[in-house]
C-alpha positions as CSV (number, residue, x, y, z in Angstrom):
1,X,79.7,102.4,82.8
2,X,77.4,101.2,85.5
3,X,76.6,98.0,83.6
4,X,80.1,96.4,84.3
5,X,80.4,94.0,86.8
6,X,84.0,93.4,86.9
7,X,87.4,94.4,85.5
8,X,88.9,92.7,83.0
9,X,92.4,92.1,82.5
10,X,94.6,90.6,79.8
11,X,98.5,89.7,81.5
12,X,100.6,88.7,78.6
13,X,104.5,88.1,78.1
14,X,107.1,84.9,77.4
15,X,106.7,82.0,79.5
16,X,107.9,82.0,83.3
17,X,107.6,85.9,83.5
18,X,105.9,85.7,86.6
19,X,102.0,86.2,85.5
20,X,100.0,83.7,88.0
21,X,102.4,85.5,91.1
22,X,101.0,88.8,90.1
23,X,97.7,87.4,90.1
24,X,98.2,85.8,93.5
25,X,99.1,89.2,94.8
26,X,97.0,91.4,93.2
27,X,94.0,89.2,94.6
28,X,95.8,88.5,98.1
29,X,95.4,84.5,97.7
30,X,97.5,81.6,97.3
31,X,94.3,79.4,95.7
32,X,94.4,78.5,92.0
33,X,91.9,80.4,89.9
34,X,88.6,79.2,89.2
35,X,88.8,79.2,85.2
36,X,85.6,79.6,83.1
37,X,85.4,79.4,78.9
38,X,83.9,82.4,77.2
39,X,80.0,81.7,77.7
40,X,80.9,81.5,81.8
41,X,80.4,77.6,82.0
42,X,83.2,76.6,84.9
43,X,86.1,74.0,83.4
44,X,86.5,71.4,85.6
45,X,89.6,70.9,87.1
46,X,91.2,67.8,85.2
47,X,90.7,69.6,81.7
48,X,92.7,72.8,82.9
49,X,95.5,70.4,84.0
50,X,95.3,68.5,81.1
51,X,96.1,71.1,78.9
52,X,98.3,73.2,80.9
53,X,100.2,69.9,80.9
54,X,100.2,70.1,77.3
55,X,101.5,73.6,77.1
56,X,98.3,75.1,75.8
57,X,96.5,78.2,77.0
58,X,93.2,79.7,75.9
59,X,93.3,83.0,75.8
60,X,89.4,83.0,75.9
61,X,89.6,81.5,79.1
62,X,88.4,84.0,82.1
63,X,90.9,83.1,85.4
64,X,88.6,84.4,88.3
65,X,90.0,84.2,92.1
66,X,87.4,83.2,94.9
67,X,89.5,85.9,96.9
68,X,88.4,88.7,94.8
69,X,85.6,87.6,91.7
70,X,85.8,91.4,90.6
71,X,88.6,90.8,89.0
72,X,88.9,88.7,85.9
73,X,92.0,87.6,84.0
74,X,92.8,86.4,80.3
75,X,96.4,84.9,80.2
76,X,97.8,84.7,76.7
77,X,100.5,82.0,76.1
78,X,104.2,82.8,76.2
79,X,104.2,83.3,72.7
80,X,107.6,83.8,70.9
81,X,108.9,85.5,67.2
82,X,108.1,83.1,65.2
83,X,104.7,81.4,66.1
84,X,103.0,83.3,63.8
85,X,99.3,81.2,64.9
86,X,99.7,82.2,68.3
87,X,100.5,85.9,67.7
88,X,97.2,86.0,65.5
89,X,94.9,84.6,67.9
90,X,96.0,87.0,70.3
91,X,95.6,89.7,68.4
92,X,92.0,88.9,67.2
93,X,91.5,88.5,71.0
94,X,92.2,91.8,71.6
95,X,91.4,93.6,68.9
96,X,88.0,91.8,69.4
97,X,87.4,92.4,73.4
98,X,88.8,96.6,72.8
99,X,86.1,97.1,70.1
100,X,83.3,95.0,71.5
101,X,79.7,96.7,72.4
102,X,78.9,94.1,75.1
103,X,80.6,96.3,77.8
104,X,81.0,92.9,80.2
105,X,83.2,91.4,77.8
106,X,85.6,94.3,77.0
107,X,89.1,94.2,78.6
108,X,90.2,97.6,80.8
109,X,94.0,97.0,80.9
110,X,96.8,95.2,79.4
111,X,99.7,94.1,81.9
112,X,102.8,92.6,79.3
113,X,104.9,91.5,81.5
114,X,109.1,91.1,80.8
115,X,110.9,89.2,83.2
116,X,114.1,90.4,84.5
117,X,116.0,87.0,85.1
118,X,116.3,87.6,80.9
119,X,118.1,91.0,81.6
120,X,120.1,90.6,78.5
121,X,117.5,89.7,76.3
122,X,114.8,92.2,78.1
123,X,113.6,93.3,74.3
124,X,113.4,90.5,71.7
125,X,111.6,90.2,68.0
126,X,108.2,88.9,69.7
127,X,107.7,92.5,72.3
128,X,108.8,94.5,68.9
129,X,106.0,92.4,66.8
130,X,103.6,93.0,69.6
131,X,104.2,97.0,69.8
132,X,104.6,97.6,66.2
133,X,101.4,95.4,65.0
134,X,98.8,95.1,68.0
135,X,97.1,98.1,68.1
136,X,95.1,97.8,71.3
137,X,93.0,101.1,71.0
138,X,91.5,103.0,74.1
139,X,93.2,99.9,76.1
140,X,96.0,101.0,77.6
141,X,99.2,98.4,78.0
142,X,101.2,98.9,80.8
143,X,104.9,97.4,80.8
144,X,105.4,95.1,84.1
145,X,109.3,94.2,84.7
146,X,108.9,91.3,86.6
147,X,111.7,89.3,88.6
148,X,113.5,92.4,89.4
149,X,115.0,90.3,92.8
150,X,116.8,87.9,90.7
151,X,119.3,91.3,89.6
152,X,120.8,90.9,93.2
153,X,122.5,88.2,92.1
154,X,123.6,89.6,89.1
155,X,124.3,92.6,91.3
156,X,126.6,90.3,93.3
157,X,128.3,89.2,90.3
158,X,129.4,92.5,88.7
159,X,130.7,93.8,92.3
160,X,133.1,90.1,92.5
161,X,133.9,91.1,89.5
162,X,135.0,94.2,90.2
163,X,137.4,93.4,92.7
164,X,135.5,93.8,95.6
165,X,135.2,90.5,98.4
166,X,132.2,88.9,99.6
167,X,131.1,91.0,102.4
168,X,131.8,94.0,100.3
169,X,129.6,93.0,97.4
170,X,126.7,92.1,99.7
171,X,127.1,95.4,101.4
172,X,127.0,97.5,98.1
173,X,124.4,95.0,96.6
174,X,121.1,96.6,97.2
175,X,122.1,99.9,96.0
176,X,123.9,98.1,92.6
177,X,120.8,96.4,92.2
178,X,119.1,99.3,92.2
179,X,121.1,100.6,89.4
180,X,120.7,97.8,87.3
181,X,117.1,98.5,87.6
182,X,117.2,101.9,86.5
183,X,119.1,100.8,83.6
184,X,116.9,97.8,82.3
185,X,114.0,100.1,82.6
186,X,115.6,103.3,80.5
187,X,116.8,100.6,78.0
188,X,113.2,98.8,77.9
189,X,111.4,102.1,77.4
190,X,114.0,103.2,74.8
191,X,113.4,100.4,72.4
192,X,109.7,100.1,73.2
193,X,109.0,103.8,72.7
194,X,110.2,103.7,68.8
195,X,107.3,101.4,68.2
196,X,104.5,102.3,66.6
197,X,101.5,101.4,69.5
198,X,103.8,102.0,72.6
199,X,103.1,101.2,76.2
200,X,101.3,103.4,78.4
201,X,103.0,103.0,81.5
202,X,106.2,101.0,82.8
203,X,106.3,99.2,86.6
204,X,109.1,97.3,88.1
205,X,107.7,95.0,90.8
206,X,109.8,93.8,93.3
207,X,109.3,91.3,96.0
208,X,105.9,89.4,94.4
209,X,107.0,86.0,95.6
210,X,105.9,87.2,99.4
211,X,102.7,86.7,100.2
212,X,102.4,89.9,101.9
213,X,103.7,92.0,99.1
214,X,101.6,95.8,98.2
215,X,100.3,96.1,94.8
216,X,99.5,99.7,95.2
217,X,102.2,100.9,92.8
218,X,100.6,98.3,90.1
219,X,97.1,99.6,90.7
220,X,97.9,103.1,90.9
221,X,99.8,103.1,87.4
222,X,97.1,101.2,85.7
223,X,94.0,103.4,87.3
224,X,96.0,106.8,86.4
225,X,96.0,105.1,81.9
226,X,92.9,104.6,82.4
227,X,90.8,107.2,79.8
228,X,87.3,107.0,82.0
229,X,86.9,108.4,85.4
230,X,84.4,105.0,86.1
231,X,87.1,102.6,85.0
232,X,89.2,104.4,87.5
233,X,86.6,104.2,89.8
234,X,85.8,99.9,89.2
235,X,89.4,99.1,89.3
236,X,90.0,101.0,93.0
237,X,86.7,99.2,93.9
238,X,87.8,96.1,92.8
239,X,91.1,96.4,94.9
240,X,90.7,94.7,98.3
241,X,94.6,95.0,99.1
242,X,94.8,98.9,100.1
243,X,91.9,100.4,101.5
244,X,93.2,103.7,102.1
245,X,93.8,104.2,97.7
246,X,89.9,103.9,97.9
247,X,89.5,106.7,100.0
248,X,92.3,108.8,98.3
249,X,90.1,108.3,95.1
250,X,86.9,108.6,96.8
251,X,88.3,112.1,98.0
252,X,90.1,113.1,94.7
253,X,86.6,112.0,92.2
């Protein structure tokens, strides 16, 4: 456990759930990553926008921030039921990185993200296919609801709908948002708990288009899946956002 350098991530999901914001947060920076293939050569800036032009990710691709270089990303593409190629590379990927012996290529954590502005179609065939045929191992997969502002609006909605005026709605439309975010969550961890490798953990983030925005819930409920007390450890290290979670784990280890 002492011979890792950094902790590794793998953020997943359909495309525009919100990934890169998280990332932003999580490492407290507004920059673009720095993005390096899998034998740590940097890719030069023109290449990345070439082919995120083109649509294409590499999963294989490590996203490091200059902010915080502890940390390092893999972003899969926003693959959906049907691309069968795309589902299988991921998989290898993972199945690969969980079961490797070179300790500073393994990933730690899995963050799938599911975006809330598709509140009606939270579950679909490609987060079934994922949970009932990618069995990640020791890495734990934590469920991020991203988006969860944009159920104000649908908050605002429902309460028009129900009779109420303007003023009214917006006065009521915190707390109905609320509500609606209970209920997407008991309805995500309902269908995602029948599958066969479910998630570990499940975190609605709110507000992660400020720049000032507290991660701490995120990195809390991916330390506490974590199944060794030094990955715990790395990942509170890592963290530059909160220093009083590293002295609440420095006292409780």
């Amino acid at each position: 456990m002492k011979n890792i350098k950094r902790f590794r991530i793998l953020v997943m999901g359909r495309a525009n759930a919100g990934k890169t914001t998280i990332l932003h947060r999580v490492c407290n920076s507004t920059d673009k990553p720095e993005i390096f293939d899998g034998k740590g050569n940097k890719i030069e800036d023109v290449v990345v926008q070439g082919t995120l032009t083109r649509g294409y990710h590499d999963i294989k691709h490590e996203l490091v921030f200059k902010s915080n270089p502890g940390f390092v990303f893999h972003d899969s593409c926003g693959f959906e039921a049907g691309s069968t190629q795309q589902f299988d590379e991921m998989r290898k990927f993972v199945v690969d990185h969980a079961a490797t012996k070179k300790v500073n290529e393994c990933i730690h954590a899995i963050w799938f993200c599911i975006p809330m502005t598709d509140s009606h179609r939270t579950v679909t065939a490609a987060e079934q296919k994922f949970f009932n045929e990618c069995d990640t191992g020791h890495v734990p997969v934590i469920v991020l609801l991203t988006k969860v502002d944009a159920l104000y609006l649908t908050a605002i909605r429902e309460l028009l709908d129900g009779g109420l005026t303007m003023a009214e709605a917006k006065e009521r439309a915190v707390e109905k948002q609320g509500e609606l975010q209970e209920k997407w969550l008991v309805h995500v961890k309902l269908e995602l708990n029948k599958c066969k490798f479910p998630p570990r953990r499940y975190v609605a983030l709110q507000k992660m288009h400020q720049e000032d925005t507290d991660c701490t819930v995120l990195i809390e409920s991916t330390a506490n899946v974590m199944n060794e007390e030094g990955l715990q450890k790395l990942l509170i290290s890592t963290q530059q956002s909160n220093v009083l979670l590293c002295i609440e784990y420095a006292v409780r280890m």
